[in-house]
C-alpha positions as CSV (number, residue, x, y, z in Angstrom):
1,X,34.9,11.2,-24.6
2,X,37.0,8.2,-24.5
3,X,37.7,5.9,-27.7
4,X,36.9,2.7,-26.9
5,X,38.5,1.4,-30.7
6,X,42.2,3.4,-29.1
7,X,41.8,2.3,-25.5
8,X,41.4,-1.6,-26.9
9,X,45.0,-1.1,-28.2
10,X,46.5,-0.5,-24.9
11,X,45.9,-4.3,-22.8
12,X,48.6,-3.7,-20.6
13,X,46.1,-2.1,-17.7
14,X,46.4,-4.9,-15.3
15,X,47.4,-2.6,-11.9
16,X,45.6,0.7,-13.2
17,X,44.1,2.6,-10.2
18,X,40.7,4.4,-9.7
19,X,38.3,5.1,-7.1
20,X,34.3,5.0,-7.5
21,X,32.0,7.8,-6.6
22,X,32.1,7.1,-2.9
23,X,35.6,7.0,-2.7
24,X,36.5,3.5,-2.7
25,X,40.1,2.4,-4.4
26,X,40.1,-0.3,-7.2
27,X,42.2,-1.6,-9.4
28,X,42.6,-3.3,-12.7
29,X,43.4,-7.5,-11.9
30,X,42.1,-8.4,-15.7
31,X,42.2,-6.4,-18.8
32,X,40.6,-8.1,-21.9
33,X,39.2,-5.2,-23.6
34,X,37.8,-1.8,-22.9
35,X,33.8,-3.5,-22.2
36,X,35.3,-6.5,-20.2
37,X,37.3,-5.2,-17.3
38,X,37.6,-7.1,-14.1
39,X,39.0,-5.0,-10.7
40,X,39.2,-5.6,-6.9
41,X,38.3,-2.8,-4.5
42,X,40.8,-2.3,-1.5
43,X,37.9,-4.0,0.3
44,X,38.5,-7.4,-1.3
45,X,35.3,-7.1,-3.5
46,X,35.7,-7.8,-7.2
47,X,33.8,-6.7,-9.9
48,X,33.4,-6.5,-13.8
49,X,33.0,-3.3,-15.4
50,X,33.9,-1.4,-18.7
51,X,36.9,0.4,-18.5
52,X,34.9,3.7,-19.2
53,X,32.8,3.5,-16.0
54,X,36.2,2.1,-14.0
55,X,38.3,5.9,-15.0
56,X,35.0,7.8,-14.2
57,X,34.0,6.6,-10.9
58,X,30.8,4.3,-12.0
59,X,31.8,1.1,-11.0
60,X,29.5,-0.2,-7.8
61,X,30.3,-1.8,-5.0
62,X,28.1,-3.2,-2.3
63,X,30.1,-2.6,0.8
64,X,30.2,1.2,0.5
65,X,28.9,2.8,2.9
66,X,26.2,4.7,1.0
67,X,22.9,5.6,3.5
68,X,23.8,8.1,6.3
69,X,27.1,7.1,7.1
70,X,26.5,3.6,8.6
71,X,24.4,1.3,6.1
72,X,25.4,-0.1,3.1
73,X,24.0,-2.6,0.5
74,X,26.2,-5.9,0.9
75,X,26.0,-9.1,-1.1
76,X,23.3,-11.1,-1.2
77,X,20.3,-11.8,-3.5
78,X,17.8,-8.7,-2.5
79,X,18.1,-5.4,-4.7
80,X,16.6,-2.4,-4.2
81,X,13.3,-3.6,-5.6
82,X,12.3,-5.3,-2.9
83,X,10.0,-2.9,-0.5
84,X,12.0,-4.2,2.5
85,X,14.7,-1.7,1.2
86,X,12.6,1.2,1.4
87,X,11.6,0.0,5.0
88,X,15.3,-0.3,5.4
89,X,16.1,3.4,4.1
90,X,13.3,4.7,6.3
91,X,14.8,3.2,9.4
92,X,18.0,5.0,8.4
93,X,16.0,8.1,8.1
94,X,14.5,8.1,11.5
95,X,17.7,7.5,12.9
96,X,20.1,9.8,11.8
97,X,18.4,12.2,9.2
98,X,18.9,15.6,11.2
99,X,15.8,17.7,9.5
100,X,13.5,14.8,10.3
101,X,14.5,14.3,14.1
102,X,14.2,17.9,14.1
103,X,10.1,17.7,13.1
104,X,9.7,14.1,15.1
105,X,12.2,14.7,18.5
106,X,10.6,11.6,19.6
107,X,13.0,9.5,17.4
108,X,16.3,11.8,18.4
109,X,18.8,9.3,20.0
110,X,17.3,6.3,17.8
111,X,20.1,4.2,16.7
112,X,20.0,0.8,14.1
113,X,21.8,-2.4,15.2
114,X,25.2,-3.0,13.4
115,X,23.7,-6.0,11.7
116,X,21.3,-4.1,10.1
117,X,24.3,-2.0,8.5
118,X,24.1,-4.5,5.7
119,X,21.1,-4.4,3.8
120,X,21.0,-8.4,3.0
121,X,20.9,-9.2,6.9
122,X,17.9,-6.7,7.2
123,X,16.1,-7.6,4.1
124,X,16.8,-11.5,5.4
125,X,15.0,-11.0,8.7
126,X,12.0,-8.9,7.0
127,X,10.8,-11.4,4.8
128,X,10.8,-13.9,7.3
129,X,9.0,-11.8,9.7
130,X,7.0,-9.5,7.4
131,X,2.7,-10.3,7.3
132,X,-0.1,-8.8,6.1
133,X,-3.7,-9.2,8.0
134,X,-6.3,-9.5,4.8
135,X,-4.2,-7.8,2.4
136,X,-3.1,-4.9,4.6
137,X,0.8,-3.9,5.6
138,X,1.7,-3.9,8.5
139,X,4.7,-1.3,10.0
140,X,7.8,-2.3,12.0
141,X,8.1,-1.1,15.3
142,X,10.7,-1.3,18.1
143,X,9.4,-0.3,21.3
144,X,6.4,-2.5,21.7
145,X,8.6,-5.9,22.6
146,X,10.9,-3.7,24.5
147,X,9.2,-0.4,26.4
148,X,11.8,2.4,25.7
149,X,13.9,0.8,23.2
150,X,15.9,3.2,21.3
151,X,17.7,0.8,18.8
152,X,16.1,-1.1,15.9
153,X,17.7,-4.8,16.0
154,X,16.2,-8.4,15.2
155,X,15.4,-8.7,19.0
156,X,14.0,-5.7,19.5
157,X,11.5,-4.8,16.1
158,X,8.6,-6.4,14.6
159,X,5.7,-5.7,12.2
160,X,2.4,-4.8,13.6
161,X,-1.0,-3.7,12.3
162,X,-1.5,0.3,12.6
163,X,-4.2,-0.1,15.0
164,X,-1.5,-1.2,17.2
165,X,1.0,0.9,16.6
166,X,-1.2,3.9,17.0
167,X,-2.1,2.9,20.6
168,X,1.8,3.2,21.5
169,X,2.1,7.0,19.9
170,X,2.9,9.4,22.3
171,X,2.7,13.3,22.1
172,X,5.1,14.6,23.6
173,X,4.5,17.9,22.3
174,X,0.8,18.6,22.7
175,X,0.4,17.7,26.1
176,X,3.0,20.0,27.6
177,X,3.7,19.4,31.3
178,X,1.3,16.7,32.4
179,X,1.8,12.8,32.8
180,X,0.5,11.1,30.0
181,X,-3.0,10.9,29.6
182,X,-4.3,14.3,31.3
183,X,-4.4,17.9,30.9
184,X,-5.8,21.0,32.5
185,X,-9.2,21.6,31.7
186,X,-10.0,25.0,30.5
187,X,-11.7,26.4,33.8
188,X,-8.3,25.7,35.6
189,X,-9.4,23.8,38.7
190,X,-9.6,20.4,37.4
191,X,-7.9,17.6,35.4
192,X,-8.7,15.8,32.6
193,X,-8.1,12.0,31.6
194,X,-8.2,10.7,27.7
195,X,-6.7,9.2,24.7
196,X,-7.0,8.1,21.5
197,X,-8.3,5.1,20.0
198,X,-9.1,3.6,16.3
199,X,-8.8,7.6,15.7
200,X,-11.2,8.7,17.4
201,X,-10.5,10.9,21.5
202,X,-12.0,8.9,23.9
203,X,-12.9,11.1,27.3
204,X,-13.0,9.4,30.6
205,X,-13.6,12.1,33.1
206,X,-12.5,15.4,35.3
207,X,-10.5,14.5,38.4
208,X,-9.2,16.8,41.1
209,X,-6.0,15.5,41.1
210,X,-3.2,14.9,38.3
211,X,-2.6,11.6,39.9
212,X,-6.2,10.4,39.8
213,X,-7.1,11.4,36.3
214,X,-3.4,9.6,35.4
215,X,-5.0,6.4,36.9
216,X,-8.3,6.6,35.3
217,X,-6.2,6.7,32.5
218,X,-3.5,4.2,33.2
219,X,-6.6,1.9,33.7
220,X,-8.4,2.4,30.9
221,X,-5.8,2.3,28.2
222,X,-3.8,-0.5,29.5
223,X,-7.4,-2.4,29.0
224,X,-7.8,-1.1,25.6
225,X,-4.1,-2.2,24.9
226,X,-5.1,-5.8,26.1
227,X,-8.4,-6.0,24.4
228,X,-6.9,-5.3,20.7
229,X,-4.5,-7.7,21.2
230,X,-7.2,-10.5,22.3
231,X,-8.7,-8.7,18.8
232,X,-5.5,-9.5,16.9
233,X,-4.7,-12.6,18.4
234,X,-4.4,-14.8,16.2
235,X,-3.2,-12.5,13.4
236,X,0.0,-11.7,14.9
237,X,3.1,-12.8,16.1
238,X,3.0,-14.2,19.8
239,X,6.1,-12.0,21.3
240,X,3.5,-9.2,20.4
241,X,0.5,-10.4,21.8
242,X,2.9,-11.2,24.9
243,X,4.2,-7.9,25.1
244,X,0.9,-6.0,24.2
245,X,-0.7,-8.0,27.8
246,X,3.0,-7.4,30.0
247,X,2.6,-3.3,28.9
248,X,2.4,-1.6,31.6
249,X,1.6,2.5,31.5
250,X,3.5,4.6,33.9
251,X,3.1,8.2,35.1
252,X,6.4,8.8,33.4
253,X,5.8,7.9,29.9
């Protein structure tokens, strides 16, 4: 353990080099005791520390890259309290943690806009586009403005109500080789058209044809899609009401 009382003796420390727990180089500018240090990072980033936490790697600095090799924290008044950075981290997540993408494929290729590196500049454009409808979060989304978007950026995201979102889901997955919207009903000669709504499968026929029960479907969800909109009108932003009426559903979604 190191003695503060011998360490206050030595004062000549000014150029003293370390590096913090993420491998960032800093050194010593001001010494005046072992509990009032003051370094610069190679960076440019200055910072006050004890001398203990400056030898043993503990000193922090904002610019490090710290969440899954792109993202770090940057400089600016929102801390890790706020619940923007957990929506921040869990962007990160979906983007570029491997053993999620490997249980939600859907998200594989998913990338975050370099702006959104920096912590501040996404906790910035969250609370000036975050609501709640009566009390209830609402969840960021990026490929409701933008049909297909792969990249979470200021232009591309915003928050909507999960009865939204969940109209947008698609499952890959479970319905195998068919356009979305239909499957092969069990007696093998015909084709099935439905989806899901408010939780709930919503059935709308056996057709002859892939193509026709794709249409009966195409029909019916893109009216769904615009009525919960008109539902939400005025309760959310108007880019998303805009883009909820524009969406059009397409054999190869």
């Amino acid at each position: 353990m190191i003695n503060i009382k011998h360490l206050d003796q030595k004062k000549n420390r000014v150029g003293e080099l370390s590096s913090n727990k993420y491998g960032s180089v800093m050194k010593i500018t001001k010494y005046n005791s072992a509990i009032d240090v003051e370094v610069e990072f190679e960076n440019g980033y200055m910072a006050k520390c004890y001398y203990y936490d400056f030898k043993n790697g503990g000193v922090f600095n904002p610019l490090d890259i710290t969440s899954y090799g792109v993202g770090y924290f940057g400089i600016g008044e929102y801390n890790s309290s706020h619940h923007a950075y957990y929506v921040w981290k869990g962007m990160f997540k979906r983007c570029y943690d491997e053993k999620y993408l490997q249980k939600y494929e859907t998200y594989r290729g998913c990338s975050v806009c370099e702006e959104w590196y920096d912590y501040q500049n996404f906790a910035k454009w969250y609370y000036e586009n975050y609501y709640e409808i009566d009390t209830i979060a609402t969840e960021l989304d990026k490929d409701i403005l933008q049909k297909g978007n792969k990249i979470y950026s200021p232009d591309t995201c915003v928050f909507t109500p999960k009865e939204i979102n969940y109209l947008f889901v698609k499952r890959n997955k479970s319905r195998g080789k068919y356009p979305i919207g239909v499957y092969l009903h069990t007696d093998k000669d015909k084709y099935v058209a439905g989806f899901h709504s408010n939780g709930r499968s919503v059935y709308l026929g056996r057709y002859e044809t892939v193509e026709e029960a794709f249409m009966v479907y195409k029909y019916h969800k893109e009216k769904v899609i615009k009525e919960t909109a008109d539902k939400y009108k005025d309760k959310i932003p108007n880019n998303l009401y805009e883009a909820m009426y524009k969406y059009i559903v397409e054999i190869n979604d």
